[in-house]
C-alpha positions as CSV (number, residue, x, y, z in Angstrom):
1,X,-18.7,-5.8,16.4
2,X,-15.7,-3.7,16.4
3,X,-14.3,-5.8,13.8
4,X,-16.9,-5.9,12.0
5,X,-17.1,-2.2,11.4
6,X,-13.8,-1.6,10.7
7,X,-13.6,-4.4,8.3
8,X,-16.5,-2.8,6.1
9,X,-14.8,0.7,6.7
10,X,-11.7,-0.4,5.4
11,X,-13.5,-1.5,2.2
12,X,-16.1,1.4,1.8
13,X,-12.3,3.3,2.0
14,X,-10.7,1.1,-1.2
15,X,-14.0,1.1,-3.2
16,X,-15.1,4.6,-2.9
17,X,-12.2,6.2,-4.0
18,X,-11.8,3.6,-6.8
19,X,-14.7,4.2,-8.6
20,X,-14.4,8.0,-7.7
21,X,-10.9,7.9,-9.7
22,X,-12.8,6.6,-12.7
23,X,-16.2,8.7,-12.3
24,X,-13.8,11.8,-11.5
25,X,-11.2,11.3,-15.0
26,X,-14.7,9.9,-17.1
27,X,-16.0,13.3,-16.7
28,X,-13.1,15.1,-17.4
29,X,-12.8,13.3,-20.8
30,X,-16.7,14.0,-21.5
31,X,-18.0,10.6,-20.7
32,X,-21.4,10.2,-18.9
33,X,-22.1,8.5,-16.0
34,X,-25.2,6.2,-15.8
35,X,-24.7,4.9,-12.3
36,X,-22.0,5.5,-9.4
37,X,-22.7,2.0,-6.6
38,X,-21.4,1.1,-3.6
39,X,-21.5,-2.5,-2.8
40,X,-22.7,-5.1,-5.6
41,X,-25.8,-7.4,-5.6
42,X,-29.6,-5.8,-4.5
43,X,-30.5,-2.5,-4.3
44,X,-30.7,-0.8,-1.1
45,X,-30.8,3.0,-1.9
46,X,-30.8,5.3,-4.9
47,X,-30.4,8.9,-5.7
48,X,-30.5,10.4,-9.0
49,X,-28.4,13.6,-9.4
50,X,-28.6,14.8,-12.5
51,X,-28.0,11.5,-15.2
52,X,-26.0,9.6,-12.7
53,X,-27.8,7.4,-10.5
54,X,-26.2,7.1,-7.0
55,X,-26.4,3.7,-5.3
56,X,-26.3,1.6,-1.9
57,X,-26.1,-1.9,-2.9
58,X,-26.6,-5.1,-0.3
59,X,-23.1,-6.7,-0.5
60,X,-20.1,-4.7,0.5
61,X,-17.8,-6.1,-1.5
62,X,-16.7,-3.8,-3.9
63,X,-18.7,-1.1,-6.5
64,X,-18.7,-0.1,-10.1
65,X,-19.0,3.2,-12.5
66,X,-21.2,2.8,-15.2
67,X,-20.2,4.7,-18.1
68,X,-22.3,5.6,-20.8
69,X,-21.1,3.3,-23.9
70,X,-18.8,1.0,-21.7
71,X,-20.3,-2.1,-22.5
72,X,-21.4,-1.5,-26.7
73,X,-20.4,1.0,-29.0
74,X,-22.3,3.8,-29.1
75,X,-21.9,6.4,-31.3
76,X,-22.5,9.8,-29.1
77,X,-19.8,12.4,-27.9
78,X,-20.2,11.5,-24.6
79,X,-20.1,7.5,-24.8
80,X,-17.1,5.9,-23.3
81,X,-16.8,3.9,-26.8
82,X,-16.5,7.3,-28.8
83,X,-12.9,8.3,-26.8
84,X,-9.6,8.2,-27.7
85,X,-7.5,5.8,-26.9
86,X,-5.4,7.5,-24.6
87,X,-8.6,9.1,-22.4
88,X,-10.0,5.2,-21.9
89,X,-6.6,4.0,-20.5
90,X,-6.2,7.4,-18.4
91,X,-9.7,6.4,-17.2
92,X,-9.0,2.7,-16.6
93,X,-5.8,3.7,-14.9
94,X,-7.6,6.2,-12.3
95,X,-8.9,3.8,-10.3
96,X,-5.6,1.9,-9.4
97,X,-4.0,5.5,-8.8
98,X,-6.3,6.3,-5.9
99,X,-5.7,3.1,-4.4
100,X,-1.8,4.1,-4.8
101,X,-2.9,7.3,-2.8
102,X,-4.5,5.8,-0.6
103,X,-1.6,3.7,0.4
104,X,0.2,6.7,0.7
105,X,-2.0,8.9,2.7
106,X,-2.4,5.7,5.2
107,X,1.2,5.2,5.4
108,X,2.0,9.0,6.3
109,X,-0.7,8.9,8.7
110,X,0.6,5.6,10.3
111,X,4.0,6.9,10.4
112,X,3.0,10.4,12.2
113,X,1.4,8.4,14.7
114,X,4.2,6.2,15.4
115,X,7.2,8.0,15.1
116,X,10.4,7.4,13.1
117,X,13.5,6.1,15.1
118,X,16.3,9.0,15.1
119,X,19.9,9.5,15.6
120,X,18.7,11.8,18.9
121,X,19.2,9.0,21.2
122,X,16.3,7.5,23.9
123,X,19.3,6.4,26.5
124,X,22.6,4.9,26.6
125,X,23.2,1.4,28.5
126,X,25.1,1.5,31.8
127,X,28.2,0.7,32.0
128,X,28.4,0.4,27.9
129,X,31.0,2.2,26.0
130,X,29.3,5.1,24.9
131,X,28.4,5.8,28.5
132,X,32.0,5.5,29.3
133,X,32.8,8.2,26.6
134,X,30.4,10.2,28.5
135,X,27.6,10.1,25.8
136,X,24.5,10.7,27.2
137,X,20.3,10.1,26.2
138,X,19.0,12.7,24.9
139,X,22.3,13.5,23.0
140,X,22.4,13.8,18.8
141,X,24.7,11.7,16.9
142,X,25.6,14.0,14.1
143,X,28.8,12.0,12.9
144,X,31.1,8.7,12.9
145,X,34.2,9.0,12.3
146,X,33.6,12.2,10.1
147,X,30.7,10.7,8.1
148,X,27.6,12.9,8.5
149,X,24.5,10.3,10.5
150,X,21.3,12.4,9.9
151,X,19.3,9.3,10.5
152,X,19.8,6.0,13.1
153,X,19.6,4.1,9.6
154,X,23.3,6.4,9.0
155,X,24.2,5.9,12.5
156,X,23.8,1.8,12.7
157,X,25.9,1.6,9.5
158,X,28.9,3.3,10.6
159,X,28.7,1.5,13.7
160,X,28.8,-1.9,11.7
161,X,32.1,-0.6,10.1
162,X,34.1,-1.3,12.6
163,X,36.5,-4.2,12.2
164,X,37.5,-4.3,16.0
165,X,40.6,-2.9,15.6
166,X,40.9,0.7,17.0
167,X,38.5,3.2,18.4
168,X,35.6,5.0,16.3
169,X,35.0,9.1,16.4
170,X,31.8,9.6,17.9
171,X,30.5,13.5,17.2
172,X,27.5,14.2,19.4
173,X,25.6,18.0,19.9
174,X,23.7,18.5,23.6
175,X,22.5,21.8,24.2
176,X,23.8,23.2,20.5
177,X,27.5,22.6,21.9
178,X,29.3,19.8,19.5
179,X,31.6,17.4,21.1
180,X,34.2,14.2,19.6
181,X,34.7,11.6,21.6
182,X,36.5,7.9,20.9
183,X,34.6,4.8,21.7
184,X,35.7,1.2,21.6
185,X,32.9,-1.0,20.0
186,X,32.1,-4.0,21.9
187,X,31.3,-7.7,20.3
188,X,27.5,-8.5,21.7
189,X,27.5,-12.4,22.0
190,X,24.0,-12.2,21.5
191,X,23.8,-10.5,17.5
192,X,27.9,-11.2,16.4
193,X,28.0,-7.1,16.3
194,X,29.9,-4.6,17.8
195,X,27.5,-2.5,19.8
196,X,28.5,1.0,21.7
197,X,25.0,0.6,23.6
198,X,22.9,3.7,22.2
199,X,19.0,3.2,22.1
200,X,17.4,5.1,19.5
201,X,14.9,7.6,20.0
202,X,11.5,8.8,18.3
203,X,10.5,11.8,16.7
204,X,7.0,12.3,15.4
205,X,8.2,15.4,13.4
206,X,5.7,16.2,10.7
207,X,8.3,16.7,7.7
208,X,10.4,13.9,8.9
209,X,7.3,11.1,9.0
210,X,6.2,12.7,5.9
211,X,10.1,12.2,4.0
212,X,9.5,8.8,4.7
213,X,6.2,7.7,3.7
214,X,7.2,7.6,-0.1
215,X,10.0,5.0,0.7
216,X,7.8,2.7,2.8
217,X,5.5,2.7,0.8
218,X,7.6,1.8,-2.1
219,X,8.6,-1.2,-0.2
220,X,5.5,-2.5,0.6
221,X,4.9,-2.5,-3.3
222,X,8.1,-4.4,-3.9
223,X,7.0,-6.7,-1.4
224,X,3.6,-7.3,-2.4
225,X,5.2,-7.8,-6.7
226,X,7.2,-10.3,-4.7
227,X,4.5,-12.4,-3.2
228,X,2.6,-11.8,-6.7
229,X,5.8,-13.9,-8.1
230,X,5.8,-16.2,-5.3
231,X,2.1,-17.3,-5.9
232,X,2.3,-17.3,-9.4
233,X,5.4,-19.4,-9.2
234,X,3.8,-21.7,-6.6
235,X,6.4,-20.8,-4.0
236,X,2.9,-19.9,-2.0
237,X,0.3,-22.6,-0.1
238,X,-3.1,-22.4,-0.3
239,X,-3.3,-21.2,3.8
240,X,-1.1,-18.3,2.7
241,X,-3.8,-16.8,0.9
242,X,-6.6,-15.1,2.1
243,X,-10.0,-12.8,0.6
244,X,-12.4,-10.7,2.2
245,X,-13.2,-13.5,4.5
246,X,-9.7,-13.9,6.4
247,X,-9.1,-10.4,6.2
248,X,-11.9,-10.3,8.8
249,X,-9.8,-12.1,11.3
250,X,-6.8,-9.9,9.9
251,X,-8.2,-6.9,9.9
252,X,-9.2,-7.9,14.3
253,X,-5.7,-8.9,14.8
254,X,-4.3,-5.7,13.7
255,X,-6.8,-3.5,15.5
256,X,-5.9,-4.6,18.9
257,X,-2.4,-3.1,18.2
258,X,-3.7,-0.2,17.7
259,X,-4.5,3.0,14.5
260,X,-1.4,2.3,12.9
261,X,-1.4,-1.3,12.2
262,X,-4.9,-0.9,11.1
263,X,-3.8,1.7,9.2
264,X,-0.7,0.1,7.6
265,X,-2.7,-2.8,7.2
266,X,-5.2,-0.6,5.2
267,X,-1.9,0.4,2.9
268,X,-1.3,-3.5,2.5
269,X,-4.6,-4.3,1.3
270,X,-4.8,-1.0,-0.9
271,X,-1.7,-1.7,-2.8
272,X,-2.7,-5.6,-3.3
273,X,-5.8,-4.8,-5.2
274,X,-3.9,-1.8,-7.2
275,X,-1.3,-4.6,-8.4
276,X,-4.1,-7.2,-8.4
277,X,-6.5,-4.9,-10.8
278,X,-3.0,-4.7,-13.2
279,X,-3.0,-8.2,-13.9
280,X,-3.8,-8.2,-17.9
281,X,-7.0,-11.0,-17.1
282,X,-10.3,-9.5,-19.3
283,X,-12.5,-8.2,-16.6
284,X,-9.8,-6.2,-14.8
285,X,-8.9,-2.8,-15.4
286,X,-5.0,-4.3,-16.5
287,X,-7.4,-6.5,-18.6
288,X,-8.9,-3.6,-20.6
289,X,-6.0,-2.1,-20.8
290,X,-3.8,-4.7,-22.5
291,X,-7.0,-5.3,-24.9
292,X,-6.8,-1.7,-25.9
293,X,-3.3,-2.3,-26.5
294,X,-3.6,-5.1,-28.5
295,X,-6.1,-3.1,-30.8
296,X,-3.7,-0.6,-31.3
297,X,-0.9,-3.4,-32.0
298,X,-3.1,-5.8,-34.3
299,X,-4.4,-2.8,-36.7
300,X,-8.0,-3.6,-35.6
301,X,-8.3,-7.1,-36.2
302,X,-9.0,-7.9,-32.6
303,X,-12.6,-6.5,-31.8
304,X,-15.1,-5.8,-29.3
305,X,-16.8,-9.2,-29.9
306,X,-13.3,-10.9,-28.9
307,X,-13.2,-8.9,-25.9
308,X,-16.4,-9.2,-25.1
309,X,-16.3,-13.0,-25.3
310,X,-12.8,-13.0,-23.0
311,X,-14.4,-10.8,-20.6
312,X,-17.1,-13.5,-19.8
313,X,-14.2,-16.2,-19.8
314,X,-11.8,-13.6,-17.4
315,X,-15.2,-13.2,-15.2
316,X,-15.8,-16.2,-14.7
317,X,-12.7,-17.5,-14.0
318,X,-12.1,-14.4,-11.7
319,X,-15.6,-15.6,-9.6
320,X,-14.4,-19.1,-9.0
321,X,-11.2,-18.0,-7.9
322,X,-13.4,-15.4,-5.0
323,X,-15.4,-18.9,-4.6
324,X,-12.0,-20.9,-3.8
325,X,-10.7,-18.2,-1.9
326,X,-13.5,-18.1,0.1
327,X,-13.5,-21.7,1.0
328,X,-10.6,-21.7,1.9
329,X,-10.9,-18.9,4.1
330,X,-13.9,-20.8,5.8
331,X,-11.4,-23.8,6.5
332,X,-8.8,-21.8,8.0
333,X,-11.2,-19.6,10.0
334,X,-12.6,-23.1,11.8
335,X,-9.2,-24.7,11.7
């Protein structure tokens, strides 16, 4: 049951936001909105607010903005159809920007929650050099042999420096007072490293976990472009991929580790179907967008009737894809 809820919370969280990207910029550009729907398939509630319909639909698994004019040409001021180029691509776009920010905003909280490592140290290993040099836990690296180590990242890099020959300068502050003192690196047997045996400590400083959201996230993009390639490129089995199905099991695994998995695992899934809706395939918003483009590029000579017509293809290619995906999340699921 727990699963369960926070599986369909973790999608109302991408699709709301979505579709509120493209209500939010549609507006802003003049266009109307016929209907704003949460879930696909039967309706289960409506509300009209002034001409947008509001709407709870049976299956969960995504939503859609209607715009006035988004399907036919229309000839009215505040028709989809009637705006500029640049307003329907700003408006295509919107959607995969809040799932960007979401990513963000999950990240940031995940990293709050957790910590970041720091170069304030947890505790020192007995009888390890450090300790021997009279570094203590609780104790601030602040430099290695007169390079500045504002982060553990900084610190662990100096450190791996060291050819063994020599000692290293080791600048720690306890208590504001600042003090140098040499250390001889030992060669662990177990990594192949030298190692002066300092354990790294956690701050959950706002401005700190907040510094490093941006980056994280950033790599979790270039992560996810990667696997993109990877599957494109065949370099991915079919039991490496999963849809709403084995995110179910996913999204239970990571819950028993706690908020921030979930949460980083919310990030993962939110910057998927950003890069996903990119793809140029007629039916996605990267779809309309490279059709737009191609307007603009072929002087009007590809129409709406083409892209209408690629639209059904890039649909229904885009449905048996879900329909293998599922399948195969079925298989996997019962071994």
């Amino acid at each position: 049951m727990k699963t369960a809820i926070l599986f369909l919370l973790m999608l109302l969280v991408l699709v709301i936001p979505h579709e509120w990207g493209h209500m939010t910029v549609a507006r802003w550009c003049g266009v109307k909105i016929k209907e704003f729907s949460v879930g696909m398939g039967p309706l289960i509630f409506k509300k009209q607010k002034g001409d947008t319909q509001y709407s709870l639909r049976l299956l969960p698994l995504g939503g859609y903005c209607a715009m006035e004019g988004e399907e036919e040409t229309i000839n009215s001021p505040d028709s989809y159809s009637s705006k500029s180029n640049a307003q329907k691509i700003a408006i295509l776009l919107a959607g995969v920007t809040m799932n960007v920010i979401i990513a963000l905003v999950a990240v940031t909280i995940a990293i709050c929650m957790s910590g970041v490592v720091c170069n304030t140290l947890d505790s020192v290993q007995a009888g390890s050099p450090a300790e021997v040099a009279g570094i203590r836990g609780g104790d601030t690296i602040v430099a290695i042999d007169g390079m500045n180590t504002n982060s553990w990242e900084k610190v662990v890099e100096c450190i791996n420096t060291y050819d063994g020959e020599g000692t290293i300068d080791i600048t720690y502050e306890r208590d504001g007072q600042s003090n140098t003192v040499q250390v001889t690196p030992e060669l662990s047997e177990e990594t192949g490293s030298y190692m002066v045996g300092i354990v790294a400590g956690v701050t959950k400083d706002f401005w700190t976990c907040v510094k490093l959201a941006p980056s994280t996230t950033w790599e979790l993009n270039k992560n996810i472009i990667q696997g993109f390639k990877m599957l494109f490129t065949g370099r991915v089995g079919r039991n490496d991929i999963s849809g709403p199905v084995g995110l179910v099991k996913i999204v239970g695994t990571a819950s028993d580790y706690g908020l921030s998995s979930y949460l980083m695992l919310l990030a993962i899934v939110s910057l998927n179907l950003a890069i996903f809706n990119l793809i140029p395939i007629p039916g996605l918003d990267g779809g309309k967008v490279f059709f737009i483009l191609l307007k603009i590029i072929s002087g009007g000579r590809i129409n709406d009737d083409m892209e209408y017509k690629a639209t059904i293809i890039g649909m229904a290619v885009l449905l048996t894809l879900f329909a293998l995906i599922t399948v195969n999340d079925v298989m996997n699921l019962f071994g």
